[in-house]
NUDOMAR-998652 format. One record per residue: x negated, y, z of N, C-alpha, C in turn; residue in one letter. Coordinates in steps of 0.001 Angstrom, whole numbers, plus 524288, in hexadecimal, padded with zeros to 5 digits. Atoms other than C-alpha are relative to their C-alpha. Example, Ala and Ser with C-alpha at 12.3 -4.5 7.8 and 13.67 -1.06 7.14 Angstrom:
7FC867FB5A800007CFF47EE6C81E787FC7C804B080000A 803347FB5A7FFC47CA9A7FBDC81BE48030280442802DAS 
! end
This chain:
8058C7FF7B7FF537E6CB30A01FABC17FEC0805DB80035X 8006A7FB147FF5D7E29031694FB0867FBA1801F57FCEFX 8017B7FD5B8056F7DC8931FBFFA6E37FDB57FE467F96EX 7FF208015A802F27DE94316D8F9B83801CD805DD7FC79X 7FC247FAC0807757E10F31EAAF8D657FE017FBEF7FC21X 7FF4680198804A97E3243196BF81C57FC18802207FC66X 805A97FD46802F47D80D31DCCF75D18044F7FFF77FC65X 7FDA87FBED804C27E0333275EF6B2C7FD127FD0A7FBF2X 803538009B8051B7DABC32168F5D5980384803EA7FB89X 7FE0F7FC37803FC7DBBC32C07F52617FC0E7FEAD7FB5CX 804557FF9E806267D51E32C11F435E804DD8003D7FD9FX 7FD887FD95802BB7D9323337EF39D77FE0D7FE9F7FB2DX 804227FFC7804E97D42B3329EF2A48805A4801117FB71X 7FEAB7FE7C805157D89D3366DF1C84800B07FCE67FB8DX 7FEFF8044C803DC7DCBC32D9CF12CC8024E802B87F971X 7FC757FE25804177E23B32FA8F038B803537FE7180141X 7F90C8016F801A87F10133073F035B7FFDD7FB627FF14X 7FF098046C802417F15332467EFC647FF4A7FAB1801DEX 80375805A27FE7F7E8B531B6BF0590803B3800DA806C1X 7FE187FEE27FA767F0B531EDFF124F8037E7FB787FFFFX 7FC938040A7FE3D7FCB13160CF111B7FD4D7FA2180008X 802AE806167FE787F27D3098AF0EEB7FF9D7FF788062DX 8028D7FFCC7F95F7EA1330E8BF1A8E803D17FDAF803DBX 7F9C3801B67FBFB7F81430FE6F22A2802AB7FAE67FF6DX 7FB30803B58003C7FD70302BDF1E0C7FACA7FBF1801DCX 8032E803297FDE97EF672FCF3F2375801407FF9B806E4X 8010C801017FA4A7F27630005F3107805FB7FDD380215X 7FA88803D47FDC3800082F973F3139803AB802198026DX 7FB8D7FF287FCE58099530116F35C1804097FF41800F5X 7FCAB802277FEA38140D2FF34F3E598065F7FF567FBC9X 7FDA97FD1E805CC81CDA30641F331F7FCD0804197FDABX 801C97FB9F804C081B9630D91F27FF7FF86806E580416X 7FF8C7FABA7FD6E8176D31B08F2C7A8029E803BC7FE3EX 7F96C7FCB38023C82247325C3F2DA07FC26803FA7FEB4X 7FFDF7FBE4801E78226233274F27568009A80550804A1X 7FEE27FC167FD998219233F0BF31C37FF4D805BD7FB3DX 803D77FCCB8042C8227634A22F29B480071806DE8014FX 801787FAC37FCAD822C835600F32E67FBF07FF1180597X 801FC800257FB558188135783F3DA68033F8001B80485X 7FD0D8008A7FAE181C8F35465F4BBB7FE59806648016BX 7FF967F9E67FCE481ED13601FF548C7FB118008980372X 806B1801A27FAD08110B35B89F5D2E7FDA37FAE47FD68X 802118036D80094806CE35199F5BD98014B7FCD180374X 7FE378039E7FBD380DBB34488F61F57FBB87FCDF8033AX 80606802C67FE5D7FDC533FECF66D47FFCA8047D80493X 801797FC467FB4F7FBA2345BEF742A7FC6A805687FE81X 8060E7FD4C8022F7EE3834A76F6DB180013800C27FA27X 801EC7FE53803C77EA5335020F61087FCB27FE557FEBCX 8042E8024F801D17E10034502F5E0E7FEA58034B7FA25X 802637FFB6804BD7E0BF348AFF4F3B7FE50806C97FF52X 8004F7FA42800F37E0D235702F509A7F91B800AA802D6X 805EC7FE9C7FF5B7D29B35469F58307FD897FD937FC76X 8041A802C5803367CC4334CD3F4CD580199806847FB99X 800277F9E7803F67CF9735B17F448A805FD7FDCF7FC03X 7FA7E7FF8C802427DE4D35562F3E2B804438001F800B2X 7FB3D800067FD5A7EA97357EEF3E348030E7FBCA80242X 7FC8B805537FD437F3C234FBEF482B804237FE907FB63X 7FAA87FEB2802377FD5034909F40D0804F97FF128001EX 7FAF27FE3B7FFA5807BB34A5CF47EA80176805467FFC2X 7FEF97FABC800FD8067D35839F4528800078009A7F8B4X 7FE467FE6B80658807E635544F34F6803FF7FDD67FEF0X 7FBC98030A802DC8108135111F2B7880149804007FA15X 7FDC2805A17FF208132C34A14F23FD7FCFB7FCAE8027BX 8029F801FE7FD6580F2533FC5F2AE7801427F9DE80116X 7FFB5806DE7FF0380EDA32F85F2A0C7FE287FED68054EX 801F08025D7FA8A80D1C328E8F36648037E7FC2C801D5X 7FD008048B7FDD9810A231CFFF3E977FB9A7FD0E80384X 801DF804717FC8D80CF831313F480F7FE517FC697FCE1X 8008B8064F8048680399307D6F42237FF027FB868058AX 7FFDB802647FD1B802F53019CF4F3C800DF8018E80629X 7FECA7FEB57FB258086D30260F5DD7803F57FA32801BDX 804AC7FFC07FE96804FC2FA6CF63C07FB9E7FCD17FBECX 8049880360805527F8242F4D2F5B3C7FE867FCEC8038BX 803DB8041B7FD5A7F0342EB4EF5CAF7F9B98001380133X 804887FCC67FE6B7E4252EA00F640B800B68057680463X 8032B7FE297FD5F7DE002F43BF6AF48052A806667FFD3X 7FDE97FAFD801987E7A52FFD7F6517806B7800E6801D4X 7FA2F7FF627FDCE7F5A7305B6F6B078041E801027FADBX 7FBE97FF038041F7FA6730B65F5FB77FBD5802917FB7AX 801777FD95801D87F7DB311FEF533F80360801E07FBD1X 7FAFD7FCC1803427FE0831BFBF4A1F7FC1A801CB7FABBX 803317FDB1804067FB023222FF3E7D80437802BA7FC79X 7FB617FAA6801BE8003232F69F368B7FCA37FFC67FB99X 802DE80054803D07FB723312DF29FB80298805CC7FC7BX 7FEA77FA178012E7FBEB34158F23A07FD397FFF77FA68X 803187FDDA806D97F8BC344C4F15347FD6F80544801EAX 8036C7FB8D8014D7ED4F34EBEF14C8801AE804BB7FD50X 7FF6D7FC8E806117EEAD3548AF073E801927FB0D7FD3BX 7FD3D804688053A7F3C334D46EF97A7FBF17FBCB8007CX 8046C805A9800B47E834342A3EFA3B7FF897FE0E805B9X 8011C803D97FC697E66833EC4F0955803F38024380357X 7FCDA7FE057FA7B7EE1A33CC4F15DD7FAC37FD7D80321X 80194802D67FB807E86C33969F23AD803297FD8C80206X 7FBFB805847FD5E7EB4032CC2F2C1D7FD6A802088051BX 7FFBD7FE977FB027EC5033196F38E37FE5C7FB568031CX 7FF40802617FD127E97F326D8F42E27FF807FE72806FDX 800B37FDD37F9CD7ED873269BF52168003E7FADD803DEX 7FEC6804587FF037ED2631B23F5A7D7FC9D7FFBB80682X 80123801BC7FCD67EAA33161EF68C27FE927FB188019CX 7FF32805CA7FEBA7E4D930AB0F6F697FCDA80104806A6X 
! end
C-alpha cells in the first residue's frame, strides 16, 4: 500500500524500585527481561523518540532491563518492548516502545 507507515507508540514514567517488577510481570512477557549492562555503541530506533520528550534513550544507558512483551500482539499492535533504568536509590523508569 503506497505511503502506508506504521504509528511509533512511546510513554515513558517513573515508578519506585520496588513497584517495577509487578508493573513488568502485568504486561506478560515473552521472557524474563535480560540484563544489558553497558550502553550500545548507537541508538538501535531509527529516531530518538525519547530523547524528544527531554530523556535519555535507553539504549544509550546501562544498566539496563529490557525485553520483548509481545511480537506479534494482539489486536491492533505489531509489537512491543520495554527497558526499564534505575534513576537514583528509590526510582527507575519503564521505558515503553511499540508499533501497530
Amino acid at each position: 500500500m503506497a505511503g502506508f507507515q506504521d504509528d511509533g507508540l512511546i510513554l515513558a514514567f517513573v515508578l519506585p524500585t520496588g513497584e517495577v517488577d509487578t508493573f513488568v510481570a502485568q504486561l506478560k512477557p515473552e521472557q524474563p527481561l535480560g540484563l544489558r549492562e553497558q550502553p550500545l555503541a548507537h541508538n538501535t530506533n531509527a529516531s530518538t523518540p525519547f530523547s524528544h520528550l527531554g530523556l535519555p534513550e535507553p539504549d544509550l544507558l546501562a544498566p539496563v532491563r529490557e525485553g520483548q512483551v509481545c511480537a506479534p500482539c494482539e489486536g491492533d499492535l505489531n509489537w512491543l518492548k520495554v527497558a526499564v533504568a534505575q534513576v537514583d536509590g528509590r526510582t527507575s523508569r519503564v521505558y515503553l516502545s511499540g508499533v501497530d
